[in-house]
C-alpha positions as CSV (number, residue, x, y, z in Angstrom):
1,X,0.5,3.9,30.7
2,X,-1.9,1.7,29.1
3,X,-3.4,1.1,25.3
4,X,-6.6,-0.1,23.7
5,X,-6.8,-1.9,21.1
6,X,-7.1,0.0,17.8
7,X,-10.8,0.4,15.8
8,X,-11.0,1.4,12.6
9,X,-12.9,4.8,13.8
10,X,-9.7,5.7,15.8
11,X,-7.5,5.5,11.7
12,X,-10.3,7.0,10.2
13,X,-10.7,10.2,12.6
14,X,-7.0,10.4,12.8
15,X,-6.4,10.4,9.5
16,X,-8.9,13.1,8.6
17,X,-8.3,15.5,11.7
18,X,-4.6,15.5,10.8
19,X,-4.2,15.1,7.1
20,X,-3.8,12.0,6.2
21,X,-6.7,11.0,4.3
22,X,-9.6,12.5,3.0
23,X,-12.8,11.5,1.4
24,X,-12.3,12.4,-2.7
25,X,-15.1,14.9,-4.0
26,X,-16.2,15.0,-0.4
27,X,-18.0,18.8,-0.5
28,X,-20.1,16.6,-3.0
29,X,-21.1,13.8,-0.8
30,X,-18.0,11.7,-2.1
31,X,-17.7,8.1,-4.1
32,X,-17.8,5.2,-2.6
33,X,-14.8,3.3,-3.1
34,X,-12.1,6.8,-4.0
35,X,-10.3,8.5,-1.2
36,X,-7.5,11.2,-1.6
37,X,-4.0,11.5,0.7
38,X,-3.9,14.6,2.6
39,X,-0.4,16.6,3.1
40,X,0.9,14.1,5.7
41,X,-0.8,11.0,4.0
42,X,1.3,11.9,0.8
43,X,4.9,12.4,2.5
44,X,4.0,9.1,3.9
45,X,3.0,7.1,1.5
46,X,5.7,9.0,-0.7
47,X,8.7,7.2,2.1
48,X,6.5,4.2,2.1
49,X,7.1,3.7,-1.6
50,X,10.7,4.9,-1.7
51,X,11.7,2.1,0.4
52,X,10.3,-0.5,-1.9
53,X,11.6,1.1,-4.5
54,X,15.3,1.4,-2.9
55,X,15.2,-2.3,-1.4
56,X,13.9,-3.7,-4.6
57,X,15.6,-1.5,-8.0
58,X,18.3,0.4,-6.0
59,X,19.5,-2.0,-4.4
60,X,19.6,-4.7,-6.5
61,X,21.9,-5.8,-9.5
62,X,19.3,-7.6,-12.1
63,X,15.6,-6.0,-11.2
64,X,14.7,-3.3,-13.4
65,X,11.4,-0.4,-12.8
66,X,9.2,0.4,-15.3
67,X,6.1,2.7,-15.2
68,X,3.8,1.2,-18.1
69,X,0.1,3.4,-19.3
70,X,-2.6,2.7,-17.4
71,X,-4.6,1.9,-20.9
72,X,-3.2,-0.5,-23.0
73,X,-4.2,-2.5,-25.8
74,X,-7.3,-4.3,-25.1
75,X,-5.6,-7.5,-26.7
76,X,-3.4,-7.3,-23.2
77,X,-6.5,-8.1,-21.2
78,X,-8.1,-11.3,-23.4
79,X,-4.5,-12.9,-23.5
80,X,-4.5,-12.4,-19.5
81,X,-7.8,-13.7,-18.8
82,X,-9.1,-10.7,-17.0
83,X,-11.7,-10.2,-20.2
84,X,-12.9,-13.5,-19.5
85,X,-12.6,-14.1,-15.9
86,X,-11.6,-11.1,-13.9
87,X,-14.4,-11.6,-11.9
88,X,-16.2,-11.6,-8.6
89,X,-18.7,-13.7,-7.0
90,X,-21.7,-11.0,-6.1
91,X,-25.4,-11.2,-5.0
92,X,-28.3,-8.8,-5.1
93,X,-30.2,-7.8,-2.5
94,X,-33.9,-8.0,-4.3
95,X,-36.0,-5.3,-2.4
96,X,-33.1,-2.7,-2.9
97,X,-30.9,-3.9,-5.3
98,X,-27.8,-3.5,-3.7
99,X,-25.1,-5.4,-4.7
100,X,-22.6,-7.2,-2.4
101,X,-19.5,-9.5,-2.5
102,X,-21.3,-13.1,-2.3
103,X,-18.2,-14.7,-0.5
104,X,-18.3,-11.9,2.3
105,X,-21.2,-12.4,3.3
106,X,-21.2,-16.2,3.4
107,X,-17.8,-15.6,5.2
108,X,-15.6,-18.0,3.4
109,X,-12.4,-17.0,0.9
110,X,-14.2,-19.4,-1.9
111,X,-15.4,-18.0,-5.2
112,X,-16.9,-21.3,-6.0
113,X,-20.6,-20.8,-6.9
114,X,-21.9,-24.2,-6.1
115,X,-20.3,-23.8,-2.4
116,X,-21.5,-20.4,-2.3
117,X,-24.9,-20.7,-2.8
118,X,-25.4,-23.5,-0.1
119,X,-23.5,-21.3,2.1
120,X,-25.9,-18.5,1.2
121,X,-29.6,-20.7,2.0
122,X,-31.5,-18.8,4.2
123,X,-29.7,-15.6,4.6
124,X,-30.8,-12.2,4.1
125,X,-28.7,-8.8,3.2
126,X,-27.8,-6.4,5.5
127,X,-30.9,-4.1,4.9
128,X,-32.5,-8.0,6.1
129,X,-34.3,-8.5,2.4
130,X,-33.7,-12.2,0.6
131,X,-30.6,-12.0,-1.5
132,X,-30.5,-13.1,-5.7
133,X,-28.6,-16.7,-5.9
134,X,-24.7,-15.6,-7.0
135,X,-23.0,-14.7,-9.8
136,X,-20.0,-13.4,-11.2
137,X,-19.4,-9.6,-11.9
138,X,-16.6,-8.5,-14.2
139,X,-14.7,-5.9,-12.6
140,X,-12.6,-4.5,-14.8
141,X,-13.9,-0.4,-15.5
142,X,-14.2,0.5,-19.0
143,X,-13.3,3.0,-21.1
144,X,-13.2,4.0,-25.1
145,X,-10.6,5.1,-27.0
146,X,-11.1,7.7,-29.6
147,X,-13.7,9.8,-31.0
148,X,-16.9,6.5,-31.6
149,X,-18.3,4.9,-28.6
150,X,-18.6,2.2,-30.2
151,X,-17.7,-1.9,-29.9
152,X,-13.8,-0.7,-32.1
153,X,-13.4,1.6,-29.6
154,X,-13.2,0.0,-26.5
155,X,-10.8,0.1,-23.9
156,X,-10.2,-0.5,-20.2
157,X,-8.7,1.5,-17.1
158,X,-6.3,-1.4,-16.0
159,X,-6.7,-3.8,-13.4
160,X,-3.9,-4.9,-12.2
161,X,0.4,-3.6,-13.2
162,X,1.5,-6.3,-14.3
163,X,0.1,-6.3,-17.4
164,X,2.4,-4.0,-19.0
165,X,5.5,-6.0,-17.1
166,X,4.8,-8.7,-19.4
167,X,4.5,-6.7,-22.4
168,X,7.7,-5.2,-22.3
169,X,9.8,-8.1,-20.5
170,X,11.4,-8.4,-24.3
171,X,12.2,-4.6,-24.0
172,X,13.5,-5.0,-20.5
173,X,15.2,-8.2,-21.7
174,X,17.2,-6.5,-24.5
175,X,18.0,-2.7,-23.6
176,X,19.0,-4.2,-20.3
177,X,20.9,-6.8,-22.2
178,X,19.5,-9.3,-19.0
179,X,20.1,-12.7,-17.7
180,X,17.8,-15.0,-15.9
181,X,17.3,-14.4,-13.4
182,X,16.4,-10.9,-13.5
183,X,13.0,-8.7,-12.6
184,X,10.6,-6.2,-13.5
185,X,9.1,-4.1,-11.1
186,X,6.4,-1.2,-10.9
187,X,4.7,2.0,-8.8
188,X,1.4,2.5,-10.6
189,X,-2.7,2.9,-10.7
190,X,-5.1,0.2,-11.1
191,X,-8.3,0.2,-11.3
192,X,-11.4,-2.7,-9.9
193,X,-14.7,-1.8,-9.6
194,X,-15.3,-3.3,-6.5
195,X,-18.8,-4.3,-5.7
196,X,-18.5,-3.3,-2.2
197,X,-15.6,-1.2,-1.2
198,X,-15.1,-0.5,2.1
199,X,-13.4,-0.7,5.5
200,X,-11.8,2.9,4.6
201,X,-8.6,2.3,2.3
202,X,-8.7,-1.2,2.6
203,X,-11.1,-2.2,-0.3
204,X,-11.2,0.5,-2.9
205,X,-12.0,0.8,-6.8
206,X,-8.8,3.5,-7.4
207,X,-5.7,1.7,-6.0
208,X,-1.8,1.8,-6.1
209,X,0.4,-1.9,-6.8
210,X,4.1,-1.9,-5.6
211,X,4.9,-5.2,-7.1
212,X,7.4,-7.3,-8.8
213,X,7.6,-9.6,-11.4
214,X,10.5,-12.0,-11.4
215,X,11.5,-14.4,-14.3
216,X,13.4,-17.8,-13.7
217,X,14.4,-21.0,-15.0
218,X,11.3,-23.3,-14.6
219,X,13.9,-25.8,-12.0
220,X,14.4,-22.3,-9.9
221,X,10.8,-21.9,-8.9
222,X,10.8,-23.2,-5.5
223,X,13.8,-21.3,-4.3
224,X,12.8,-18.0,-5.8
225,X,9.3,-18.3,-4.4
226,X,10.7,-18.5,-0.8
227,X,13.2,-16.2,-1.9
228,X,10.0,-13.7,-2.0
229,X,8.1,-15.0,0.5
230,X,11.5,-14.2,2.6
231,X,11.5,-10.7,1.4
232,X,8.0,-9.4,2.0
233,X,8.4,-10.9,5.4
234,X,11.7,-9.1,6.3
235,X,10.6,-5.8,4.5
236,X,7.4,-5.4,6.7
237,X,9.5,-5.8,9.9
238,X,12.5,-4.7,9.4
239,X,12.3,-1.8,6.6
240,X,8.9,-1.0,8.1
241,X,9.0,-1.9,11.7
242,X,5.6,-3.3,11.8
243,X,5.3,-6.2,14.7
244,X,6.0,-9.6,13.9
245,X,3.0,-10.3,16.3
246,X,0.4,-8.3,13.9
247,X,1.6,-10.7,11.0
248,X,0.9,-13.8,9.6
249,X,0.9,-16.0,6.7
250,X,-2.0,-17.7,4.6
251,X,-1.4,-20.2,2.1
252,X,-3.8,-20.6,-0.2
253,X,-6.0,-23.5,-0.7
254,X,-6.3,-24.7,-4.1
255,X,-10.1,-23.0,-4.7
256,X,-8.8,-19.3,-3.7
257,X,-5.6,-19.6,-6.2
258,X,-6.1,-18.1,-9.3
259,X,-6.0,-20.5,-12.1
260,X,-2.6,-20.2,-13.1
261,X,-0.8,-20.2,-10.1
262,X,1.0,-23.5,-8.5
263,X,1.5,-21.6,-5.3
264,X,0.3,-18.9,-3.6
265,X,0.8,-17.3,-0.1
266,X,-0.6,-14.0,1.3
267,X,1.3,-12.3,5.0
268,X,-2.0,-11.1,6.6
269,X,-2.2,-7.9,8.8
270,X,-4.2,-7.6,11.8
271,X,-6.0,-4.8,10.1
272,X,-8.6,-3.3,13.0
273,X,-11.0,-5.6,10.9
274,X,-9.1,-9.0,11.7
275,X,-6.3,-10.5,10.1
276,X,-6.4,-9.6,6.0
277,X,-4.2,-10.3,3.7
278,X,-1.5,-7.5,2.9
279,X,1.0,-8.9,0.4
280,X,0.7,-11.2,-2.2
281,X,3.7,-14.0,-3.1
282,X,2.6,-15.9,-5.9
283,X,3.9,-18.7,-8.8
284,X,2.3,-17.7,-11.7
285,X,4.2,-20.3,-13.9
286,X,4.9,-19.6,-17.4
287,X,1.3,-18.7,-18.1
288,X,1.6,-15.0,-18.7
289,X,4.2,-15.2,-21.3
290,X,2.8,-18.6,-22.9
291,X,-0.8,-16.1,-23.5
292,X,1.0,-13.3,-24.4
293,X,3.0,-15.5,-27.3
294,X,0.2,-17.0,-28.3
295,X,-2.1,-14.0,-28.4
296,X,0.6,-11.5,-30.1
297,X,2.8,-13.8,-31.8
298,X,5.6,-12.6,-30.6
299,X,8.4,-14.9,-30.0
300,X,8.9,-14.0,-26.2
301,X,11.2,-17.2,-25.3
302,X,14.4,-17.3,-23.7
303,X,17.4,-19.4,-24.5
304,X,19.7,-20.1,-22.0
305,X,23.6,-20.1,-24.1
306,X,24.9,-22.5,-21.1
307,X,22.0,-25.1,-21.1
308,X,21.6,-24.6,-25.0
309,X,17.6,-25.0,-24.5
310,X,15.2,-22.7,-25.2
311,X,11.9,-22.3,-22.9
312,X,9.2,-19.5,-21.7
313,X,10.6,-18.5,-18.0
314,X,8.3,-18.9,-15.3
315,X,7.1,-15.7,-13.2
316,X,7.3,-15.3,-9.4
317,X,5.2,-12.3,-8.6
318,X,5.6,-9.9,-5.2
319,X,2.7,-7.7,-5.2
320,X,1.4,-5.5,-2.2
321,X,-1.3,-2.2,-2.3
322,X,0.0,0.7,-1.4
323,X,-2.9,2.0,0.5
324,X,-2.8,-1.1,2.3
325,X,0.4,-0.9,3.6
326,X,-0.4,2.6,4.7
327,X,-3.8,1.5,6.4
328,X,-1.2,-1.2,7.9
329,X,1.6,0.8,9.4
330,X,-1.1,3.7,10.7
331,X,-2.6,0.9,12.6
332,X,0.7,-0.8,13.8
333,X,1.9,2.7,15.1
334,X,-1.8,4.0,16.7
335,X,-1.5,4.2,20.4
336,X,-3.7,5.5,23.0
337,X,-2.0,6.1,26.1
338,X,-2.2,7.5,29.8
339,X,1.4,9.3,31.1
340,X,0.6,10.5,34.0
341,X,-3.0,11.1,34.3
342,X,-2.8,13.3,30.9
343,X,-4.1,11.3,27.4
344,X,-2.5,11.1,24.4
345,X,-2.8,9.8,21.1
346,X,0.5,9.1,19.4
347,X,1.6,7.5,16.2
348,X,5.0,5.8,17.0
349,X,6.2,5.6,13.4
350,X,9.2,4.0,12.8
351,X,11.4,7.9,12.3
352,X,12.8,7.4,9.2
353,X,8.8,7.1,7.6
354,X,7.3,10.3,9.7
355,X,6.1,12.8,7.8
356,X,8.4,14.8,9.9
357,X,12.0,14.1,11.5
358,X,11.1,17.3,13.9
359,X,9.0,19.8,14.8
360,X,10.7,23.5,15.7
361,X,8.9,25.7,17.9
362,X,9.6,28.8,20.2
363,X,8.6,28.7,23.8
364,X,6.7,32.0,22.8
365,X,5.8,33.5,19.2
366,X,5.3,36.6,20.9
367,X,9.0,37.0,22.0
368,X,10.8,38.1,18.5
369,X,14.5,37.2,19.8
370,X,12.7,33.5,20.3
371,X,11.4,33.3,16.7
372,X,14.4,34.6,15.0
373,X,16.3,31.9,17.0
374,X,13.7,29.2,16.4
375,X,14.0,30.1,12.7
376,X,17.5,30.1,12.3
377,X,17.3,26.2,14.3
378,X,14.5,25.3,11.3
379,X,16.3,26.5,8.4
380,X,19.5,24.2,9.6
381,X,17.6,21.5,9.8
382,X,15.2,21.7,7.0
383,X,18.3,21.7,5.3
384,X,20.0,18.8,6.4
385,X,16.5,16.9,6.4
386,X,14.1,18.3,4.5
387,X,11.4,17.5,5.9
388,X,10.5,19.7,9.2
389,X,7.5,21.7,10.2
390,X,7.3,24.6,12.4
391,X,4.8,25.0,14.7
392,X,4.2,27.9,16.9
393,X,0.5,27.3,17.3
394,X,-1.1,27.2,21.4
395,X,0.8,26.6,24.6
396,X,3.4,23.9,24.3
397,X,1.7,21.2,25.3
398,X,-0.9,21.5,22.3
399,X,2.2,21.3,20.4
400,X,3.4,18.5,21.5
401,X,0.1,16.5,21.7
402,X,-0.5,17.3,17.9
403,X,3.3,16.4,16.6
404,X,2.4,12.7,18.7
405,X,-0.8,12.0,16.5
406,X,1.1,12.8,13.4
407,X,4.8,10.7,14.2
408,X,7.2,13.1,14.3
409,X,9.9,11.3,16.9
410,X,11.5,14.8,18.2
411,X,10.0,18.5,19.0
412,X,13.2,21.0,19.3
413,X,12.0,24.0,21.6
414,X,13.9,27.1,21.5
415,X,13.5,29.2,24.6
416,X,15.2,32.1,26.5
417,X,17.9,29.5,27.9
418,X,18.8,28.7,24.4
419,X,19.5,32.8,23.8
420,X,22.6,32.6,26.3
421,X,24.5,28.9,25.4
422,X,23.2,28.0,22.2
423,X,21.0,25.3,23.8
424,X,17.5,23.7,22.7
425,X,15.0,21.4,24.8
426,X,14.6,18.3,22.5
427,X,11.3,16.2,23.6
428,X,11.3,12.7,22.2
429,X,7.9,11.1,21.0
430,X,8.1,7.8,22.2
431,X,9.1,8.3,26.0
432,X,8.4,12.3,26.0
433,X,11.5,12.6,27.9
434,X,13.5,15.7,27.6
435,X,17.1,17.1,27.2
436,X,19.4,20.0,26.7
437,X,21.3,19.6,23.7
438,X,23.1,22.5,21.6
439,X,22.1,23.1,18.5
440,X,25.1,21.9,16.7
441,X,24.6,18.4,17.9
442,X,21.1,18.0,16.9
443,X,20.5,15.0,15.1
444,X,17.9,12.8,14.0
């Protein structure tokens, strides 16, 4: 048995040829930047959020979900800064006029535009033509609201989901009748327009936040922040079963944190691309509810009965893309292997995020007493589970090799031995060993 290591060509095909993830509008050329999730891609990415959501609502005692519009008021985006500075260092390529993200190309994670353009002396685009000196590219998309195109009526797709977290913290803070410390946290759209999408899912212009926003006493900063850092960590290894070994952490120097932040640390995947960042842990301060106050003039304080003080909380933030985490646990669980002299490619998803928990199949379809059994086998199981295919497509060991690509753990055979003791052949994924167990004692 032996395995390569995994190229982003290997996700890509896999993910097309099996349903994961397809090109959006692709019968018309598709759009850079826009991809949609196949019928496997969405029952995965469906689980991938469900966990997040269990570990970090369900399970918890004083972190509250939301699901805010993706256009708000456009007020929400000056008091944030993203108006003014939502920006991205970008250069022009001045024979063809593409555009492209300055600090790529210089390969550095500054934004500075002093540093970049010394970085940038003498280089040439990837077409080889000189390149425009950088500067900075607003990326929200925008929109108008209303029947006038005009200046009144402007409005933007939003860039990020934490704007509307801030907006309704009062809300939250009051229906929920909530203490500090408590959180907000939130499944939605947001929208960049990326000057250079690529590498597949990994940089796109339509994308999908998981992320939290957690309020504190301003003395409780340090402890919550690991407190997050902590959870990201144990979420991606233990909830998702991605290798330790494929993770790391970044800490970010003082030119890649966004202004307002007094700490910031990303875990980086080893994304087929190199080591990127995955997940976001951030101290944003007090400075989203200090703009929001002043812009608004809404009293958004909070004052702490035991203390006797009054003070804006500070934010810890725990923010990962959805599509990111799916590129990331694709590529942790891609394996190319050789079992004895016969090729495979499997997925070895941790079973609880498969698309499937099992695949049921007769030996033959052409045998009715084998179907009928097969079938009565599926329909117990899609009961207790839900989610179970049936495949009765080519000999068995197409079967088998096309249930490995997609993750499920176990393929449940029904043949003519199963007709006289009530007896299936179950075939696991990982070691393709298989047994004899009766159909009453199947279990995931």
């Amino acid at each position: 048995m032996e395995e390569k290591t995994v190229r982003m060509e290997d996700i890509i095909s896999l993910a097309k040829r099996r349903g994961f993830v397809f090109q959006a509008s692709e019968i018309y050329g598709g759009l850079a930047g826009f991809w949609d999730y196949g019928p496997l891609g969405v029952e995965l990415v469906n689980k991938l959020k469900a966990e997040w959501w269990k570990a970090v609502v369900t399970e918890s005692d004083n972190i509250f979900g939301v699901d805010g519009a993706i256009i708000q008021n456009p007020k929400l985006w000056e008091a944030s800064g993203h108006v003014a500075g939502f920006t991205d260092p970008m250069v022009e390529d001045v024979v063809t006029h593409k555009r492209y993200r300055a600090d790529h190309l210089a390969g550095t994670d500054s934004t500075d535009l002093g540093e970049l353009k010394e970085l940038l002396k003498g280089k040439k685009s990837p077409d080889g033509n000189d390149l425009s000196e950088p500067r900075y590219f607003n990326m929200m998309m925008q929109t108008w609201v209303g029947a006038v195109q005009d200046d009144s009526a402007v409005a933007y797709l939003r860039p990020e989901t934490a704007g509307s977290i801030f907006t309704n913290y009062e809300n939250v803070r009051e229906t929920m009748r909530a203490k500090l410390p408590f959180g907000i946290a939130q499944i939605g759209k947001a929208f960049r327009n990326e000057i250079s999408p690529r590498d597949f899912i990994f940089r796109v212009r339509e994308l999908e936040q998981m992320e939290i926003q957690y309020f504190i006493r301003p003395q409780s900063q340090d402890a919550a922040y690991e407190q997050w850092r902590e959870f990201a960590w144990d979420f991606l290894t233990t909830r998702l079963g991605i290798a330790p070994e494929n993770l790391k952490w970044h800490e970010h120097e003082e030119n890649e944190r966004a202004h307002y932040a007094a700490a910031a640390h990303d875990i980086y995947f080893k994304f087929p691309q190199g080591f990127k960042e995955l997940w976001g842990t951030h101290n944003r301060t007090d400075f989203d509810l200090s703009s929001h106050q002043k812009t608004s003039g809404k009293d958004l304080s909070y004052f702490d009965d035991a203390a006797k003080e009054r003070f804006i909380p500070y934010v810890i933030e725990s923010s990962v893309g959805v599509g990111r985490m799916l590129l990331a646990v694709l590529a942790d669980a891609y394996r190319e292997e050789e079992i004895n002299g016969d090729k495979r490619v499997v997925l070895k998803l941790k079973p609880e995020l498969a698309p499937y928990r099992f695949a049921v199949s007769p030996l033959l379809k052409n045998k009715p007493e084998l179907v009928e059994k097969a079938r009565g086998v599926y329909l117990m199981l899609k009961k207790q589970y839900g989610n179970v295919t049936w495949d009765d497509n080519g000999n068995i060991g197409k079967r088998y090799r096309r249930q490995d690509e997609i993750g499920t753990p176990n393929c449940v055979v029904i043949d003519f031995q199963t007709l006289e003791d009530d007896t299936v052949t179950v075939r696991d994924r990982d070691s393709t060993e298989q047994k004899r167990v009766a159909i009453k004692n199947i279990s995931a």
